[in-house]
mmCIF file as Biopython writes it, N, C-alpha, C and O atoms, coordinates in Angstrom:
data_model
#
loop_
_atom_site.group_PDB
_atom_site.id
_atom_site.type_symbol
_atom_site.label_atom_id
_atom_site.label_alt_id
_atom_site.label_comp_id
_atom_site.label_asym_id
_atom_site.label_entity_id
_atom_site.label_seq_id
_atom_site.pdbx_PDB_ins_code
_atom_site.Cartn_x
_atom_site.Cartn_y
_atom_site.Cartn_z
_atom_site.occupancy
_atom_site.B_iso_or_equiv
_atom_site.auth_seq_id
_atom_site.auth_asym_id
_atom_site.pdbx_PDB_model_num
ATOM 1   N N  . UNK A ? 1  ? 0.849   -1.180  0.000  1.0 0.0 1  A 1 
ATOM 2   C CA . UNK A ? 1  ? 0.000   0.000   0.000  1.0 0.0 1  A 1 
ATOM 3   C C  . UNK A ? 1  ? 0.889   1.236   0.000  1.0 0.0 1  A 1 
ATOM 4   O O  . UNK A ? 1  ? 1.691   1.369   0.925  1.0 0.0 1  A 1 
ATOM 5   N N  . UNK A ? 2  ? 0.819   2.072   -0.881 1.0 0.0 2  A 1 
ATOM 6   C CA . UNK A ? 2  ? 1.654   2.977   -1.118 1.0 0.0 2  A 1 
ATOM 7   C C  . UNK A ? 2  ? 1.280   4.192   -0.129 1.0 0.0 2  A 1 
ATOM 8   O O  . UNK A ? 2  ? 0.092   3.960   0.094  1.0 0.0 2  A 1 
ATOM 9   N N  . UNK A ? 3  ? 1.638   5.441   0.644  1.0 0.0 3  A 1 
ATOM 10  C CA . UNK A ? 3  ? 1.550   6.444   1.366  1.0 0.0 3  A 1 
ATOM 11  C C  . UNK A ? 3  ? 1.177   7.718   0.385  1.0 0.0 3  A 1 
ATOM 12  O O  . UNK A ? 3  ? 2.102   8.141   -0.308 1.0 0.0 3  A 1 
ATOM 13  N N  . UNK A ? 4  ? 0.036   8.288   0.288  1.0 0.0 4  A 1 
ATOM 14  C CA . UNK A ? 4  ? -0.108  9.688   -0.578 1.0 0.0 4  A 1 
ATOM 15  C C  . UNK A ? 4  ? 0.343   10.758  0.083  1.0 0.0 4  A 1 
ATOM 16  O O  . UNK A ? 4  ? 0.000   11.051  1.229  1.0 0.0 4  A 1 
ATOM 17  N N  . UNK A ? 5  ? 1.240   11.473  -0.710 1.0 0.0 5  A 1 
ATOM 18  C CA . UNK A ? 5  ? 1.845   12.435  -0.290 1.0 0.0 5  A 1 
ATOM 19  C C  . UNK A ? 5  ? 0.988   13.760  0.462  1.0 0.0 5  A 1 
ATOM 20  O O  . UNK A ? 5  ? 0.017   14.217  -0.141 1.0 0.0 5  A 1 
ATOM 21  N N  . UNK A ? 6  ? 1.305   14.220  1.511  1.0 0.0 6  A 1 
ATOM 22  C CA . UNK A ? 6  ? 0.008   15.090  2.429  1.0 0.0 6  A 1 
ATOM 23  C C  . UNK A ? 6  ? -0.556  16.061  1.705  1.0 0.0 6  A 1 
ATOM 24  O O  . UNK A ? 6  ? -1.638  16.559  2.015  1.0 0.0 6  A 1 
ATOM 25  N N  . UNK A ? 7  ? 0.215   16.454  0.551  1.0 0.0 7  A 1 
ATOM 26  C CA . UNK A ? 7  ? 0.309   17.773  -0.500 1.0 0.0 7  A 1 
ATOM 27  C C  . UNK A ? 7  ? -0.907  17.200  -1.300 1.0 0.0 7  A 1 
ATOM 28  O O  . UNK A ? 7  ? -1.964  17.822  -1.205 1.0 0.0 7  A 1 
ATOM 29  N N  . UNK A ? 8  ? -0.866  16.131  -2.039 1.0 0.0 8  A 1 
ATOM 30  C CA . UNK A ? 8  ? -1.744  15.527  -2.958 1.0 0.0 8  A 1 
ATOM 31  C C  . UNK A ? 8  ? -2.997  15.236  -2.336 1.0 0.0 8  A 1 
ATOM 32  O O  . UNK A ? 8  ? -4.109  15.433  -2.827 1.0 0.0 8  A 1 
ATOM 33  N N  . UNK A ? 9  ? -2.696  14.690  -1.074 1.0 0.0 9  A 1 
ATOM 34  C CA . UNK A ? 9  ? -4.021  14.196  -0.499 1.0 0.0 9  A 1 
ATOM 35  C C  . UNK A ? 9  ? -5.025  15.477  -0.327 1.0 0.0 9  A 1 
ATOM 36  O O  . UNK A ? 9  ? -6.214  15.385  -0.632 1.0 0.0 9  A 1 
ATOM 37  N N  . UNK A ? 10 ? -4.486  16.597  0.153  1.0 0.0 10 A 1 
ATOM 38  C CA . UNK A ? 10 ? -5.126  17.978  0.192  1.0 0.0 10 A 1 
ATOM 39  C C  . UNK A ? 10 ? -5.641  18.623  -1.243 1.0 0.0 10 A 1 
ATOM 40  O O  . UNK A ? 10 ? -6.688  19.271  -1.239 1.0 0.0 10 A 1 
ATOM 41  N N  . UNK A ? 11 ? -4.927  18.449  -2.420 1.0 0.0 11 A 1 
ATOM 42  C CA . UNK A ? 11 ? -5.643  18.446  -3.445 1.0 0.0 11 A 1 
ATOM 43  C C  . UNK A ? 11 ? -6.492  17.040  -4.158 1.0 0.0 11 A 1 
ATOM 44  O O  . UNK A ? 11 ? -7.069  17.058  -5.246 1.0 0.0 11 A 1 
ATOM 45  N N  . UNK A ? 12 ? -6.416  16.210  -3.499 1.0 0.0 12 A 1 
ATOM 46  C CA . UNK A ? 12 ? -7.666  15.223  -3.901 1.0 0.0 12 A 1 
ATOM 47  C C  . UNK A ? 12 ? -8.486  15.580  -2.956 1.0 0.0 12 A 1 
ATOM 48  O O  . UNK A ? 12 ? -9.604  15.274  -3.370 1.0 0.0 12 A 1 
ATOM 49  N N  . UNK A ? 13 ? -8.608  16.219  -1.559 1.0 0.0 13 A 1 
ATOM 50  C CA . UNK A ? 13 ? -9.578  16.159  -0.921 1.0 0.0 13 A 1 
ATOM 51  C C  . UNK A ? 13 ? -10.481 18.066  -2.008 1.0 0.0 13 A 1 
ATOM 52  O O  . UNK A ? 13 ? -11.566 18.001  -2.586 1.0 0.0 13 A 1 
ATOM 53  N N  . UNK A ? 14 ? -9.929  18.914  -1.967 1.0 0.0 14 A 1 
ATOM 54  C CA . UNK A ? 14 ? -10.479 19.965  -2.492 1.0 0.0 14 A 1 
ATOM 55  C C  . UNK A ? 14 ? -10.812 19.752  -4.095 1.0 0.0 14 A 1 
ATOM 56  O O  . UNK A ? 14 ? -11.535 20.604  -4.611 1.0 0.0 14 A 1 
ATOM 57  N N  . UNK A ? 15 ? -10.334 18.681  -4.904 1.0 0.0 15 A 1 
ATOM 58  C CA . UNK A ? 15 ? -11.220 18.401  -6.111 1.0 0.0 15 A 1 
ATOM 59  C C  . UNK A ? 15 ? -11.982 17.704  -5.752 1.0 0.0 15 A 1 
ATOM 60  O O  . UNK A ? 15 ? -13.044 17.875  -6.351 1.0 0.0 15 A 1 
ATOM 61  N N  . UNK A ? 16 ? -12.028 16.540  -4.650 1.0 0.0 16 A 1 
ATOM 62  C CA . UNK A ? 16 ? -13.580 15.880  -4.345 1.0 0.0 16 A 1 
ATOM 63  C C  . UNK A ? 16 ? -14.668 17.040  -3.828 1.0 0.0 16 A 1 
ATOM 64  O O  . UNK A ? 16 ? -15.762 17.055  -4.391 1.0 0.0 16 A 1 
ATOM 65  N N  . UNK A ? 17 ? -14.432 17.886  -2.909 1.0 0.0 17 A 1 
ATOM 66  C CA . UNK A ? 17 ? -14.960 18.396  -2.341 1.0 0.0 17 A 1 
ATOM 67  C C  . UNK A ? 17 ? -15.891 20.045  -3.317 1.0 0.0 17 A 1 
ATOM 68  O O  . UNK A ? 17 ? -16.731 20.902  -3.043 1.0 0.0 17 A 1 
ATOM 69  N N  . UNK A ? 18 ? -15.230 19.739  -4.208 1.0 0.0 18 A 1 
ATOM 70  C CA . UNK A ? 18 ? -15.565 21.262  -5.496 1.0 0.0 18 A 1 
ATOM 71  C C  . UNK A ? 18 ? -17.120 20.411  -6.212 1.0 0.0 18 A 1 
ATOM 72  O O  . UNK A ? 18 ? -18.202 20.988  -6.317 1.0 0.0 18 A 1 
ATOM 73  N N  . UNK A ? 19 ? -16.887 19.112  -6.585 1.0 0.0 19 A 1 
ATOM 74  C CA . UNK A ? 19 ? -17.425 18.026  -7.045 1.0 0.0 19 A 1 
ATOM 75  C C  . UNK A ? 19 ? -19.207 17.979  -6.388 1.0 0.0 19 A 1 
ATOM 76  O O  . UNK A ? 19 ? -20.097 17.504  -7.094 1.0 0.0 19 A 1 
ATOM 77  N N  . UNK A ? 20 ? -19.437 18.421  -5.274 1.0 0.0 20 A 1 
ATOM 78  C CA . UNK A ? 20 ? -20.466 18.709  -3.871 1.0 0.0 20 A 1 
ATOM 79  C C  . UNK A ? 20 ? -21.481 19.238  -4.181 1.0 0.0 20 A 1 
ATOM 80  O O  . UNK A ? 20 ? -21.598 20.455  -4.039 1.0 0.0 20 A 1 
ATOM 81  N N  . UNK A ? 21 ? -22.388 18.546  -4.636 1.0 0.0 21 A 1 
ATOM 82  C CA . UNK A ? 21 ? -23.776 20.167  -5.059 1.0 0.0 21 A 1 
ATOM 83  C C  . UNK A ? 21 ? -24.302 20.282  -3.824 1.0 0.0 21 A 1 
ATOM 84  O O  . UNK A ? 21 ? -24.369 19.272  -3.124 1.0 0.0 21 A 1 
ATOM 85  N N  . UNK A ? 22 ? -24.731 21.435  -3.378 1.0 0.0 22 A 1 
ATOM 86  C CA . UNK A ? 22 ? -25.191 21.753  -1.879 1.0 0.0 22 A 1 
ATOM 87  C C  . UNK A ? 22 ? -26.485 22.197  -2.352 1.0 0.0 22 A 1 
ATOM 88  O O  . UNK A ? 22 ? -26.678 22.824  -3.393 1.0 0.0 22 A 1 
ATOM 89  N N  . UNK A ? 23 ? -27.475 21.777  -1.402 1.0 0.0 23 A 1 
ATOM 90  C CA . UNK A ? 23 ? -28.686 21.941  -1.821 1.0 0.0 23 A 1 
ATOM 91  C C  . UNK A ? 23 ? -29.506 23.577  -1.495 1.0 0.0 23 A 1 
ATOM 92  O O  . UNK A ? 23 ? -29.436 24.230  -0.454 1.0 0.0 23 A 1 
ATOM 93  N N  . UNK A ? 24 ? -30.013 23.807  -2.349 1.0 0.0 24 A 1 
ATOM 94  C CA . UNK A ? 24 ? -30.857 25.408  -1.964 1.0 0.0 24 A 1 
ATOM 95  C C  . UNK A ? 24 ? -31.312 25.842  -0.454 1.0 0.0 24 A 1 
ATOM 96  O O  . UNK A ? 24 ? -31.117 24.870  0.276  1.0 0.0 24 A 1 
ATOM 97  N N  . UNK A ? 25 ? -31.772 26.789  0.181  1.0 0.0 25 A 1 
ATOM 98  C CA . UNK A ? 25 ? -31.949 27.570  1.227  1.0 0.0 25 A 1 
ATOM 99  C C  . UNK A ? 25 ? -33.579 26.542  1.022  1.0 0.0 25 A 1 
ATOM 100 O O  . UNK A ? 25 ? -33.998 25.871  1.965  1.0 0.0 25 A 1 
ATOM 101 N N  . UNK A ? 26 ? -34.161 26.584  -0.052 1.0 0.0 26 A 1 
ATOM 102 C CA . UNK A ? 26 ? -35.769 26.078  -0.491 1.0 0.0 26 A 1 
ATOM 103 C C  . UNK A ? 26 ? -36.033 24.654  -0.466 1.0 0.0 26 A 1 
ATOM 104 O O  . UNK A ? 26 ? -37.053 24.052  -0.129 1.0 0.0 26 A 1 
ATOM 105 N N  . UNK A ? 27 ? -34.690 24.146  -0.972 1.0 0.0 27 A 1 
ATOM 106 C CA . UNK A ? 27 ? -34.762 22.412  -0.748 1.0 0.0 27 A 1 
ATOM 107 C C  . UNK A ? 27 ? -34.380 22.043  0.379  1.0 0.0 27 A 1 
ATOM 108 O O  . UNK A ? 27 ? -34.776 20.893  0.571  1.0 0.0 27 A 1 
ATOM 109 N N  . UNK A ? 28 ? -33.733 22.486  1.339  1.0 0.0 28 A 1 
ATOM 110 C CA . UNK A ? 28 ? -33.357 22.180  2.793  1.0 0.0 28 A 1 
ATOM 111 C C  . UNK A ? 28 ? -34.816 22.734  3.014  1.0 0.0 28 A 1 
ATOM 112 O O  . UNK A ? 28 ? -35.534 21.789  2.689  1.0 0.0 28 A 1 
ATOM 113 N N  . UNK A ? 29 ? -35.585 23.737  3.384  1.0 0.0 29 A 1 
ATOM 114 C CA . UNK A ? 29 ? -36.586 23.767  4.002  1.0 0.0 29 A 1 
ATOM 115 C C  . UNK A ? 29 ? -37.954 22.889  3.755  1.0 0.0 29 A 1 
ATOM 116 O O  . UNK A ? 29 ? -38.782 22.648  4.633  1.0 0.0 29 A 1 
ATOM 117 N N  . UNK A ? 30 ? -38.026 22.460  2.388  1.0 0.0 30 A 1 
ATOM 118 C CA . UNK A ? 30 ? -38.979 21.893  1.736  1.0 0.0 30 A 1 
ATOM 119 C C  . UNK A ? 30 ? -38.772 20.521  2.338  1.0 0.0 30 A 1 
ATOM 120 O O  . UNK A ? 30 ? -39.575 20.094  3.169  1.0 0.0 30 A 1 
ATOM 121 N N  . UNK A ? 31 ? -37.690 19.793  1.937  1.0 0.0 31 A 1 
ATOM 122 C CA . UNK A ? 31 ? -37.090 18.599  2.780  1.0 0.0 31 A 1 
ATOM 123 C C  . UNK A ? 31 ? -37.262 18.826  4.362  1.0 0.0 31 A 1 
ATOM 124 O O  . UNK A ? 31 ? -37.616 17.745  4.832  1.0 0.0 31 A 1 
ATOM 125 N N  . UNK A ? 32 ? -37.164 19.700  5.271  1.0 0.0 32 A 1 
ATOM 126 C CA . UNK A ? 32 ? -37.604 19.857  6.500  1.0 0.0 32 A 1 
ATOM 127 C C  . UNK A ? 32 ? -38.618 19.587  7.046  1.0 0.0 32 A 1 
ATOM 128 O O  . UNK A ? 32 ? -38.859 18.987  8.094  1.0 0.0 32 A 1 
ATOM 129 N N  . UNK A ? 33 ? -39.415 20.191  6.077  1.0 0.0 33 A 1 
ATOM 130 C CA . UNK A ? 33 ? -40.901 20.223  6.567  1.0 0.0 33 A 1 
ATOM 131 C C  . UNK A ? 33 ? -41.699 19.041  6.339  1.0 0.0 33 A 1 
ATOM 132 O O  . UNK A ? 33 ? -42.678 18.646  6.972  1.0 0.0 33 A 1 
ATOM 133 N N  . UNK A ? 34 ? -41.001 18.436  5.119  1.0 0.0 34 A 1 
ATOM 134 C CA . UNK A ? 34 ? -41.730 17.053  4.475  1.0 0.0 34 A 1 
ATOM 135 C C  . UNK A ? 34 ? -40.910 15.844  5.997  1.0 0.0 34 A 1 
ATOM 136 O O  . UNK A ? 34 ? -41.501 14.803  6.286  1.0 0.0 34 A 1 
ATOM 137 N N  . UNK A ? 35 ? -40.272 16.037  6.359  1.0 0.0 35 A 1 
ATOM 138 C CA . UNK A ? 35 ? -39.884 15.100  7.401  1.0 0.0 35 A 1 
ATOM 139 C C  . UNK A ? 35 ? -40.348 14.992  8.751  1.0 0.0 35 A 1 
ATOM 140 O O  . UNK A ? 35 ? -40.534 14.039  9.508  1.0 0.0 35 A 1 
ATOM 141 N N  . UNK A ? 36 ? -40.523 16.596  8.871  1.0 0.0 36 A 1 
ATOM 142 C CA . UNK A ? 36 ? -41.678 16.945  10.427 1.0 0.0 36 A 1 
ATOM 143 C C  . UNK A ? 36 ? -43.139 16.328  9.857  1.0 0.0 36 A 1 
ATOM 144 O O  . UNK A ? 36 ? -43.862 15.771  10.683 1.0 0.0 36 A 1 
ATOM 145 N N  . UNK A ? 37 ? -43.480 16.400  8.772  1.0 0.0 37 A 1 
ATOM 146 C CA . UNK A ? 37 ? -44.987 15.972  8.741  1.0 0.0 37 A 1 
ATOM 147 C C  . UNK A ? 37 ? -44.922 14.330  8.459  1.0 0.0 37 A 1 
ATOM 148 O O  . UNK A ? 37 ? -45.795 13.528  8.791  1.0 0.0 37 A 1 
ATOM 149 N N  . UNK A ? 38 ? -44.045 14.115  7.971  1.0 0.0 38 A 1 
ATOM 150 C CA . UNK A ? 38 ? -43.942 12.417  7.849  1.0 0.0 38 A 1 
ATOM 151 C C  . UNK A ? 38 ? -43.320 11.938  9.830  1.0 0.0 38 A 1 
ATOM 152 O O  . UNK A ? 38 ? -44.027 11.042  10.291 1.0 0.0 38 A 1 
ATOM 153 N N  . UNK A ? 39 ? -42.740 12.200  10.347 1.0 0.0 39 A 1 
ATOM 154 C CA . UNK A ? 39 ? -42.814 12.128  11.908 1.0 0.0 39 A 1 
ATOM 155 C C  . UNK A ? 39 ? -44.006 12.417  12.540 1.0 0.0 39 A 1 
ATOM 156 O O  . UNK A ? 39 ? -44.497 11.473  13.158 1.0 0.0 39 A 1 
ATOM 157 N N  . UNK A ? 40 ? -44.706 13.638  12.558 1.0 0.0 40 A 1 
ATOM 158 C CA . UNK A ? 40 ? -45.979 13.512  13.132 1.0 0.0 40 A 1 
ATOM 159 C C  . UNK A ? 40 ? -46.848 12.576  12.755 1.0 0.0 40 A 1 
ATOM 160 O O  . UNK A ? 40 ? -47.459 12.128  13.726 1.0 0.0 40 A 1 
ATOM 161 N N  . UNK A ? 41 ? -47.253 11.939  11.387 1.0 0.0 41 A 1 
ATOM 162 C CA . UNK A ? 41 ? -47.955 11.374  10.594 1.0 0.0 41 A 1 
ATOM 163 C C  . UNK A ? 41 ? -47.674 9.885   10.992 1.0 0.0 41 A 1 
ATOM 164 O O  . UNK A ? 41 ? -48.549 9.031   10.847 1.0 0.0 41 A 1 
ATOM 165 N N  . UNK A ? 42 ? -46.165 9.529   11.607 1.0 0.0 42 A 1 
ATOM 166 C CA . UNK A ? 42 ? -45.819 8.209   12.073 1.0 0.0 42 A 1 
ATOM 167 C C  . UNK A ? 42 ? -46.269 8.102   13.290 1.0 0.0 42 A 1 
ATOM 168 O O  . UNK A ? 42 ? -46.795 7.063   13.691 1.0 0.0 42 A 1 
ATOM 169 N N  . UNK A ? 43 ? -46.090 9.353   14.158 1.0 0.0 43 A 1 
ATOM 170 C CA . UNK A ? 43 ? -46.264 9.598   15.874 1.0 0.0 43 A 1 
ATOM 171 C C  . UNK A ? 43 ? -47.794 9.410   16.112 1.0 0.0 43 A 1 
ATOM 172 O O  . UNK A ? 43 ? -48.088 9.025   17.244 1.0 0.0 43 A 1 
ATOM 173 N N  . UNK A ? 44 ? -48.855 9.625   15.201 1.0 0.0 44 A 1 
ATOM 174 C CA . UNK A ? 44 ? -50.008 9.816   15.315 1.0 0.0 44 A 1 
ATOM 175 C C  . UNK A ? 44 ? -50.571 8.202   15.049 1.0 0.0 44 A 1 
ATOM 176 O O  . UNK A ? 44 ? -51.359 7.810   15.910 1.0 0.0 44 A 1 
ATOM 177 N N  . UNK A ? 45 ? -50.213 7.145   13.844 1.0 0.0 45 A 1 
ATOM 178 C CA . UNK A ? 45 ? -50.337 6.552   13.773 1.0 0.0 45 A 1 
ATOM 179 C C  . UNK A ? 45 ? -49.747 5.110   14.945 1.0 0.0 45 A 1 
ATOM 180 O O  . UNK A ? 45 ? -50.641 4.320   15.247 1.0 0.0 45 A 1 
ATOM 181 N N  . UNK A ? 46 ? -48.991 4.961   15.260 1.0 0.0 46 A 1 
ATOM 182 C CA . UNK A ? 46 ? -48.197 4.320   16.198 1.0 0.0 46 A 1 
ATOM 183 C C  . UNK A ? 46 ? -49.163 4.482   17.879 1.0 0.0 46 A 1 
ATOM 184 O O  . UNK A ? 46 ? -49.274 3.687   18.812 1.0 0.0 46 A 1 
ATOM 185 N N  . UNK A ? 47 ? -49.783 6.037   17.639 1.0 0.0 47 A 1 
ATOM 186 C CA . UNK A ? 47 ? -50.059 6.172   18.664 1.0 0.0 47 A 1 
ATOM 187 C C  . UNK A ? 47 ? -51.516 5.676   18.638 1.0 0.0 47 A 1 
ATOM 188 O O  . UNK A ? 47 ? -52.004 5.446   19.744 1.0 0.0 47 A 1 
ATOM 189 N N  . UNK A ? 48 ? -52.132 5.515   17.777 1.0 0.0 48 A 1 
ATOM 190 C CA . UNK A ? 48 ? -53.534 4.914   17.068 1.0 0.0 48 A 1 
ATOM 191 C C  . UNK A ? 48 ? -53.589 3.749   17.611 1.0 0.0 48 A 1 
ATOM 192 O O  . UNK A ? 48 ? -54.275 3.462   18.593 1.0 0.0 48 A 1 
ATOM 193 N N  . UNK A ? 49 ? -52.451 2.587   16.646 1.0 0.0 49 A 1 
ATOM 194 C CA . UNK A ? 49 ? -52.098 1.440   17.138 1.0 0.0 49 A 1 
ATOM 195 C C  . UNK A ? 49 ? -51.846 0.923   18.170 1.0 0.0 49 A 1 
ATOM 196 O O  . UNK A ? 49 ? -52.115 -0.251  18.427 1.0 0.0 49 A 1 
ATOM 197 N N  . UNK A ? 50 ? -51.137 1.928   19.136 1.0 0.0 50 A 1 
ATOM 198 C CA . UNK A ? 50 ? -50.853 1.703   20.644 1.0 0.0 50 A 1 
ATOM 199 C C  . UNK A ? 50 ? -52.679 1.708   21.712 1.0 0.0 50 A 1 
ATOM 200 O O  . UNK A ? 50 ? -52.974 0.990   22.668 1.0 0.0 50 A 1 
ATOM 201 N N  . UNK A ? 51 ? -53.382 2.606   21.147 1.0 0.0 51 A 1 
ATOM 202 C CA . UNK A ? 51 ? -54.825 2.392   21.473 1.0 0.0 51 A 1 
ATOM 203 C C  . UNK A ? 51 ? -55.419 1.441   21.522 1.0 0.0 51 A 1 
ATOM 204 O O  . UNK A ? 51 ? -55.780 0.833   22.530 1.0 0.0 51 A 1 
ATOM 205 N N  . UNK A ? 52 ? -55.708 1.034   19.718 1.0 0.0 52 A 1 
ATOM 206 C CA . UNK A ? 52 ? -56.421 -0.174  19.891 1.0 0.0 52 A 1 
ATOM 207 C C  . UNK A ? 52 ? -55.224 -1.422  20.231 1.0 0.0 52 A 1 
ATOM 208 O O  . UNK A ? 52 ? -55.658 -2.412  19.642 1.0 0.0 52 A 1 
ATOM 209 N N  . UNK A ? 53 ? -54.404 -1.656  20.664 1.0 0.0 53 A 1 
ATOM 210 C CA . UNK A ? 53 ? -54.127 -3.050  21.522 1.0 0.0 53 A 1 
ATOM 211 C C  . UNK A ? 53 ? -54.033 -2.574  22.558 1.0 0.0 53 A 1 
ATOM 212 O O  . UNK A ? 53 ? -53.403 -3.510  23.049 1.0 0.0 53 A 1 
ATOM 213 N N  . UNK A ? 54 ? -54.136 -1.779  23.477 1.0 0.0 54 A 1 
ATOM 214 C CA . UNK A ? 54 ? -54.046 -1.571  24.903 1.0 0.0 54 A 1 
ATOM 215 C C  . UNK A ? 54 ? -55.746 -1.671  25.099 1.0 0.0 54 A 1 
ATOM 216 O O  . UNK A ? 54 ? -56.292 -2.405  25.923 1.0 0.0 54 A 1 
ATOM 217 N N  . UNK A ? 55 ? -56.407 -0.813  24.203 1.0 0.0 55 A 1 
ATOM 218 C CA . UNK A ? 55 ? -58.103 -1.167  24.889 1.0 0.0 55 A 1 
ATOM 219 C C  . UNK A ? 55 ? -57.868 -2.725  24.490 1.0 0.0 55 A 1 
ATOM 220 O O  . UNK A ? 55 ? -57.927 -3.374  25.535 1.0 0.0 55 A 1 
ATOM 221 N N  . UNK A ? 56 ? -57.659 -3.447  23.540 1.0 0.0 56 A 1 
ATOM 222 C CA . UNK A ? 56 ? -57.754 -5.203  23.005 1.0 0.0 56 A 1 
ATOM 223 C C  . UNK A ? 56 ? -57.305 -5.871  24.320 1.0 0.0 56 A 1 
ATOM 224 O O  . UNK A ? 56 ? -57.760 -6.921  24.776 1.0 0.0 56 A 1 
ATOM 225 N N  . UNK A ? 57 ? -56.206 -4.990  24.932 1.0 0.0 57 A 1 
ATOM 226 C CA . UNK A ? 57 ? -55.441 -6.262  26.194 1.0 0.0 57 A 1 
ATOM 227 C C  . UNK A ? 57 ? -56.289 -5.705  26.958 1.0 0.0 57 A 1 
ATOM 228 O O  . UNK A ? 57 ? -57.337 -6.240  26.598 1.0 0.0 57 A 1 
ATOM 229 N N  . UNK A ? 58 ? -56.553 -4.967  27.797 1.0 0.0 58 A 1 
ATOM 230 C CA . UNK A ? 58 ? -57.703 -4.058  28.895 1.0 0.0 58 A 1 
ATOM 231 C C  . UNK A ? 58 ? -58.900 -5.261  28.392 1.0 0.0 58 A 1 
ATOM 232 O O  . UNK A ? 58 ? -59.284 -6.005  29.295 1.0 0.0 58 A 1 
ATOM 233 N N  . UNK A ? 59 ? -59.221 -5.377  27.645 1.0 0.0 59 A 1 
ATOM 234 C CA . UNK A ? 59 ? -60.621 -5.846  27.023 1.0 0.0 59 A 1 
ATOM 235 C C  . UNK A ? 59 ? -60.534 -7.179  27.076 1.0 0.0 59 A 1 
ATOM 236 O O  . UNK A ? 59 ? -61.623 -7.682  27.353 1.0 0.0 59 A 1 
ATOM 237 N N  . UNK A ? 60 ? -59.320 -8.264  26.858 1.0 0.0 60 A 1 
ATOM 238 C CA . UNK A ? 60 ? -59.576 -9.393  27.022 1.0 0.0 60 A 1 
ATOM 239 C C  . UNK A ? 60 ? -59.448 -9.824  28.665 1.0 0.0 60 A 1 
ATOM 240 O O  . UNK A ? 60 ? -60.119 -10.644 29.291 1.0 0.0 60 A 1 
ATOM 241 N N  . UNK A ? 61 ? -58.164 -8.826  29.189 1.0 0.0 61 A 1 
ATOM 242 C CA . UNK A ? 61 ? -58.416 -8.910  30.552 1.0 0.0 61 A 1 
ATOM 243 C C  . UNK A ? 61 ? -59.415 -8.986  31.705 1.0 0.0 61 A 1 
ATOM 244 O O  . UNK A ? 61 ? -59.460 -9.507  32.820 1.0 0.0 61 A 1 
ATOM 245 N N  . UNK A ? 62 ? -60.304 -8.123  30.819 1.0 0.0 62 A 1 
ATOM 246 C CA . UNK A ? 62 ? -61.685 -7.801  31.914 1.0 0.0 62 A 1 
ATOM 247 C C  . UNK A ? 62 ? -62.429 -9.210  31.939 1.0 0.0 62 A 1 
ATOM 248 O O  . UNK A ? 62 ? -63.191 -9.688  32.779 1.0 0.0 62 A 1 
ATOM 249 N N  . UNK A ? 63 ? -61.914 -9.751  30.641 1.0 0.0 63 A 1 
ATOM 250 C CA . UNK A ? 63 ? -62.740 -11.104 30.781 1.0 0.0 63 A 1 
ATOM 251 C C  . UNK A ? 63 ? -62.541 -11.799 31.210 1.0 0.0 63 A 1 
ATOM 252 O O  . UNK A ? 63 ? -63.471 -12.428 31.714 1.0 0.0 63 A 1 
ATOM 253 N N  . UNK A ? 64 ? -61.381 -12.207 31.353 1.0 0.0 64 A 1 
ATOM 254 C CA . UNK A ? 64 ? -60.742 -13.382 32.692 1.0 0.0 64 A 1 
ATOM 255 C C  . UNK A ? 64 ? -60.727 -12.549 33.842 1.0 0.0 64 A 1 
ATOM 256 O O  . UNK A ? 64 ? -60.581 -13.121 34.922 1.0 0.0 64 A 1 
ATOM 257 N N  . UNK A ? 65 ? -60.866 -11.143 33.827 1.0 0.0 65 A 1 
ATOM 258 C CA . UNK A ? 65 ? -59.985 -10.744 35.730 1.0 0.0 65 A 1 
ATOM 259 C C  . UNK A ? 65 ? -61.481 -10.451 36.748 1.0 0.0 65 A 1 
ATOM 260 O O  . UNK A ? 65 ? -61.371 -10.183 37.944 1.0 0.0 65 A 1 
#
C-alpha cells in the first residue's frame, strides 16, 4: 500500500470536495418540513395502534380478571 503524499491528499480532498452540489436555502426547508410531517404522521399513527391493543389487552383482561 503505497503512502499519498500530504500535499496531494489535500488536493484530492479539495477536487472531491468542489465536485459537492449543496442543496438550496428552499430544498433544505422543503425537505424539512416534508420530514416533520412524515414524523408527526408516524407519531399519530403508532399512537392509534398503541390504542387499539391496549383497549384489546384491557378488554380481554376484563374477561378473565
Amino acid at each position: 500500500m503505497a503512502l499519498t503524499n500530504p500535499l496531494q491528499f489535500i488536493q484530492q480532498v479539495r477536487s472531491e470536495t468542489s465536485k459537492i452540489v449543496w442543496p438550496t436555502r428552499r430544498e433544505v426547508m422543503l425537505t424539512t418540513i416534508m420530514v416533520l410531517i412524515m414524523a408527526i404522521l408516524t407519531a399519530i399513527f403508532f399512537a392509534l395502534v398503541d390504542l387499539v391493543i391496549r383497549s384489546g389487552v384491557q378488554g380481554l383482561l376484563g374477561l378473565f380478571g
